[in-house]
C-alpha positions in Angstrom: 0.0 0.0 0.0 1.1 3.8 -1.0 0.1 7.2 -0.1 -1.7 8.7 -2.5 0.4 11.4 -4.3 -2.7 13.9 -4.4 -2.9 15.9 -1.9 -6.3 16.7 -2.3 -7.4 13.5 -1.6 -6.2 12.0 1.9 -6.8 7.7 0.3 -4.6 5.1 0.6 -3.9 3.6 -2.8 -3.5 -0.6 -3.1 -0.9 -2.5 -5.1 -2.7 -5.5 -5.4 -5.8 -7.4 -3.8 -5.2 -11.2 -3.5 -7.7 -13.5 -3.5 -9.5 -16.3 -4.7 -7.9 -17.5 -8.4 -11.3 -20.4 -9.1 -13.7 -21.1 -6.9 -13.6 -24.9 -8.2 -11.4 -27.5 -6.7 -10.1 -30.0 -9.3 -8.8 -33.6 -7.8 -7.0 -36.1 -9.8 -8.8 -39.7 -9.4 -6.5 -42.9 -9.5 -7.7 -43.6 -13.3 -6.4 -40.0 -14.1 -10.2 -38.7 -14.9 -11.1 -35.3 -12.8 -13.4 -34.7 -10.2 -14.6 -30.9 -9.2 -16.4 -29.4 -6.4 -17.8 -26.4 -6.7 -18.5 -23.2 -4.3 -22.1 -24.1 -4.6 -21.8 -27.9 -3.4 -19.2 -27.2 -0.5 -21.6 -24.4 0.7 -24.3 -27.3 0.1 -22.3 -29.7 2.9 -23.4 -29.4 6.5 -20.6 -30.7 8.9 -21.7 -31.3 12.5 -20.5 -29.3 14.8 -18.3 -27.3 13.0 -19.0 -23.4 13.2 -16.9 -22.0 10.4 -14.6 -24.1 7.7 -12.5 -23.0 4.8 -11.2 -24.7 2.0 -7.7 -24.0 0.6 -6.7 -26.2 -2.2 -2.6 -25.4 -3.0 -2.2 -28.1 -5.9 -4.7 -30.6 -7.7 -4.3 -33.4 -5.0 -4.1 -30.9 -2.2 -6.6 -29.7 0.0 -6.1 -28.1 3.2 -9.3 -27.7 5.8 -9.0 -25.0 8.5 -12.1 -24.8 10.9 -13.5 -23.9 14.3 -15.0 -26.5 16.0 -18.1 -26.4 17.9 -17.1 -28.4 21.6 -15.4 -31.8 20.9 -15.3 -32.8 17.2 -13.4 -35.6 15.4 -12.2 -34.4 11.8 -12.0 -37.8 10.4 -15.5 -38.6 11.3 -17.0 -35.0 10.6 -15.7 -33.5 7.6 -13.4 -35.7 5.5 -15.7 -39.0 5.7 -18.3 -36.1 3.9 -16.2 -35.0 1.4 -14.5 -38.4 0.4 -18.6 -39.8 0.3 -19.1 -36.6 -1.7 -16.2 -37.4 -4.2 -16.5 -40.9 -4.2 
């Protein structure tokens, strides 16, 4: 972030905003065919006792899930035995 070099206007001007790139993640099967999910089907999912949950996919195979939990809650059992259900 810069100053703006007008001096009438007291703004802070912004290099760059950084973001979301697609909102579908692509996964590789075994057999080398593609599966997707889409913003719409994740936002589709319910996960039990999980209060928020974000999706970050950093390659195709890759998908890392950050969430706050709502008291005890087992991952494994909550949220990825959903999705793999979902994708299978």
């Amino acid at each position: 972030m810069k100053k703006s070099k007008d001096q009438n206007f007291n703004f802070t001007l912004i290099d760059e905003i950084g973001g979301r790139v697609v909102d579908d993640l692509y996964f590789e099967k075994a057999d080398g065919s593609q599966e997707k999910l889409t913003a719409l089907q994740l936002v589709g999912m319910y996960f039990n006792n999980v209060k928020k949950i974000q999706f970050v996919q950093e390659d195709k195979n890759t998908l890392k899930i950050q969430f706050v939990g709502r008291g005890e809650i087992e991952p494994q059992k909550e949220i990825l035995s959903l999705m793999i259900n979902f994708l299978s």
